[in-house]
N, C-alpha and C positions, 0 to 999 in steps of 0.2 A: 534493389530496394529503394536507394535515395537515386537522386538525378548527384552528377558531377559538379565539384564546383569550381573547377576550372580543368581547362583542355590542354592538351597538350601544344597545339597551334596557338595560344593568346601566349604572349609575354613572359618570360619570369617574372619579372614585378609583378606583373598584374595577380599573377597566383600567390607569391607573397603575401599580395595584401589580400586575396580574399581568405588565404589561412590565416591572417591575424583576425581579422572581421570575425571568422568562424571562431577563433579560441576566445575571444572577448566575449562574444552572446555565449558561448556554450559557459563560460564560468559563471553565464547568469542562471544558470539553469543544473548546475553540475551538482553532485550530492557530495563533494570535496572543498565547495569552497568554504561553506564556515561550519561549526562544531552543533555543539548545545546551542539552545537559544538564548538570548538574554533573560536572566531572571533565573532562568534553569537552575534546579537544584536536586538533588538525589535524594528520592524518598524510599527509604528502607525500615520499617516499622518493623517492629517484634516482633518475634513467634508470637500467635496466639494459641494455647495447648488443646481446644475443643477443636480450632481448624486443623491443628496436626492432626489429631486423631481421625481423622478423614483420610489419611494415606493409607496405602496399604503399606505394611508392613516394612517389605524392602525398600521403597522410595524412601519412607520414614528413615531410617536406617542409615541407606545409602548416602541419603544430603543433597544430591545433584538430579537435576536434570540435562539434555541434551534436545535443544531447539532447531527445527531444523529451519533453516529463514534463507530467504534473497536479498541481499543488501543493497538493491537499486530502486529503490519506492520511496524515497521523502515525502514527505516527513514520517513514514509509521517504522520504516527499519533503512538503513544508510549508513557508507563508513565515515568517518571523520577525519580528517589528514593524517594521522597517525596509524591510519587502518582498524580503529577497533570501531562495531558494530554501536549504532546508537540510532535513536528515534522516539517516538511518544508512545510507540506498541513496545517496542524494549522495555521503555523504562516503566509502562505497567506491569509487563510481565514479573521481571526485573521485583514489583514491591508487592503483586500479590505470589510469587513465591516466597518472598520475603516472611511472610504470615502464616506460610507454609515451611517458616524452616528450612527454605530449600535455596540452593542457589542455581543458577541457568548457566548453563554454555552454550554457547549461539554457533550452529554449522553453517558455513556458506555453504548452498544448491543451486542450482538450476530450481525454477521455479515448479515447473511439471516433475519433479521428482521429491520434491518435497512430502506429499501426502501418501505417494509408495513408501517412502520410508518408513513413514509411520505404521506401516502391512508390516515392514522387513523388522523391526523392532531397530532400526538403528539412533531414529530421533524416538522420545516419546510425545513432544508436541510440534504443531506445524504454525511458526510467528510470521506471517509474510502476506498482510491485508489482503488472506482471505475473504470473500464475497461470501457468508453464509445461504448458501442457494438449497432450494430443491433438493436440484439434482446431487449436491456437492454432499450434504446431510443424509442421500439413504445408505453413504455407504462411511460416512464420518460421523464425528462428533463436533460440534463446535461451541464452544462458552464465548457468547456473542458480547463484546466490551467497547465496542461504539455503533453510532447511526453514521453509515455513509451512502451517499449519491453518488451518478456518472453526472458529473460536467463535463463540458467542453472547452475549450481554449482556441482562439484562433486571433489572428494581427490585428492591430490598433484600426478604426474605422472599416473592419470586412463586418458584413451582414450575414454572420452565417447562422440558421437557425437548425442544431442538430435533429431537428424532423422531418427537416426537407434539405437531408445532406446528398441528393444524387448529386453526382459531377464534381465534388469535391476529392480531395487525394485526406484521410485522416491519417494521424499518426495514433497507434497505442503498442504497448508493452506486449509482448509472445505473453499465451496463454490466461492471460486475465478475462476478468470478464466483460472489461471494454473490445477487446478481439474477439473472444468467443461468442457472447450475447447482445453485445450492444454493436458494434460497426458491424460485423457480420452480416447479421439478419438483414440492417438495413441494406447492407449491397448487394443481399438475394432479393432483397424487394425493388431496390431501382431495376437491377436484370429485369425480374419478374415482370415489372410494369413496360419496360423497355426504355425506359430514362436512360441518360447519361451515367455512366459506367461512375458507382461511388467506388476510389483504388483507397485497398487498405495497405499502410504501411506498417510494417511488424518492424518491432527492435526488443532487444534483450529485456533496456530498462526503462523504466517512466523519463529519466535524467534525460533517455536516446532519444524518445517520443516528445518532450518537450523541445530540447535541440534544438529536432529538425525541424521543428515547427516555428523558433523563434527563426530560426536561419532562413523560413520560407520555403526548406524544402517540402513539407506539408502545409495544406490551409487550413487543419484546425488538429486537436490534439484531445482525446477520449481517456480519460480515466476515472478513478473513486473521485469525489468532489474534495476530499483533505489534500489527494496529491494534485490535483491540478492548482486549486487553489495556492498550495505552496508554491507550486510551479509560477505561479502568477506576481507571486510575492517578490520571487527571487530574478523577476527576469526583466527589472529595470523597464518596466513600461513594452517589452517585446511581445508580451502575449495577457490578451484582456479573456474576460470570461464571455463564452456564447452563448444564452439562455441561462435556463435557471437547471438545478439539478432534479433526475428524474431517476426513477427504478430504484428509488432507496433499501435499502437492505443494509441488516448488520456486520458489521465486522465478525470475523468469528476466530479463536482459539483451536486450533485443529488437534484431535486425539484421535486415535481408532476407536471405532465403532464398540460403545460398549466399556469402554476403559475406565476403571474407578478410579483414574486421577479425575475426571469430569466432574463428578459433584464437590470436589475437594478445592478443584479450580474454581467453579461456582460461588462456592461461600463466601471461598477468600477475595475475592472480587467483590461479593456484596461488601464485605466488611470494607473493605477500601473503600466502596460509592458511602455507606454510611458514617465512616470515621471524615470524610469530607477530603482525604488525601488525592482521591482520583481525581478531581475536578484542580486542586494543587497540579499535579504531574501536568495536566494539560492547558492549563493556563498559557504557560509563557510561550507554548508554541502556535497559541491562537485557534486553537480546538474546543469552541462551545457549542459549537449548533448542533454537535451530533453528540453530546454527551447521552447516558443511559442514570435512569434513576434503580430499574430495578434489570437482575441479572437475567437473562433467559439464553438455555437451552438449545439449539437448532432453531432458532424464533420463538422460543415456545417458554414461558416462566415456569419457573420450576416452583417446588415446595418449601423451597426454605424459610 
């Protein structure tokens, strides 16, 4: 997947140092190195009893839900040196169940296993900056809670413009929609055309796909524009943005198809954009250009 970064024929020292070289850029980019953000503070409003009554019954009842999430995407879900789960999709979920009465338990997955759970009944929502797509919505649900882009990321002074990425090596995260719809396509269309071969590299995390791209082993790096962006923030001048962001679409809240937690997550959501708390929660992590004023559905506004 990656090239080596040292051989077995070069030196001990020399492999020494380029493992230190690697642990310093990768702390620039790691979702371990700091916690909350500055400013950060835990917004937990009160029940509201018209939005409770939007549960069914047993949820009502019960008090909890079970989230199923992948914790390698900074800034929207991440652990924090102490291993508990945090990020700016947490901590919304986190305050519109709050209004719901409810409280969250966060499951570490595998990312592609996330939205079967939601079949299996073992999560009943799916937290992990889901791409509310198309294809993703005929057989989900999604309570869409931000605007986000694919940008690109690649080294200080490269001219890379993600439209005309044939011959480049990209780095993005297994199964997102930067691997599936965004690099893909385009390395069936440089084949297609007969261009220089565009090589996708797959990693677990966004953290792994930034890495390798501050270390050089990738020339540029594909994801949602909130995670690169961060990625940008935290990587000490190693990786600048390439173009502007494109393909925008919402974030989305994953349920099964049909599931009357959906309008109930809806509400509570509006109520958070109109009590003015949600634009609080994302503040200090520098999340304004994709805020949402009104809630929708699969892309779609609903009737509330």
């Amino acid at each position: 997947m990656t090239s080596s970064t040292s051989r077995r024929t070069r030196p001990v020292l020399a492999a020494v140092a380029v493992a230190a070289v690697a642990a310093s850029l990768a702390g620039c980019v790691t979702n371990e190195e700091s916690a909350n953000p500055e400013g950060w503070v835990s917004e937990r409003p009160e029940p509201v009893a018209a939005l409770q009554d939007l549960l069914p019954d047993d949820i009502r009842e019960r008090g909890t839900l079970v989230a199923g999430t992948n914790p390698t995407f900074p800034p929207n879900q991440f652990k924090d040196p102490s291993g508990k789960i945090i990020g700016f999709e947490v901590d919304l979920v986190d305050a519109t169940a709050a209004l719901l009465g409810l409280d969250v338990t966060y499951q570490q997955q595998d990312f592609n296993l996330i939205l079967p759970s939601l079949n299996a009944g073992t999560v009943q929502l799916g937290v992990s900056g889901f791409s509310d797509t198309d294809e993703r919505n005929k057989s989900y649900d999604f309570v869409d809670f931000y605007t986000s882009g694919i940008s690109w990321a690649g080294h200080p002074g490269s001219d890379i413009d993600p439209q005309d990425a044939c011959g480049l090596s990209v780095a993005v995260q297994k199964g997102t929609y930067s691997d599936t719809d965004d690099v893909q396509v385009k390395a069936e269309e440089c084949a297609a055309a007969g261009k220089p071969e565009l090589k996708k590299l797959v990693y677990q995390s966004a953290n792994e796909a930034a890495t390798a791209t501050a270390l050089g082993r990738a020339d540029a790096m594909s994801s949602d524009s909130a995670v690169t962006d961060y990625a940008i923030q935290r990587s000490h001048g190693k990786l600048v943005a390439a173009g502007d962001a494109f393909d925008t679409t919402p974030f989305g809240w994953a349920f099964r198809k049909g599931d009357s937690l959906v309008p109930a997550f809806a509400a509570a959501l509006q109520h958070l954009i109109d009590s003015g708390d949600y634009e609080k929660i994302l503040e200090p992590w520098g999340l304004t250009d994709g805020v949402i004023d009104t809630v929708t559905v699969n892309t779609k506004e609903t009737d509330q």
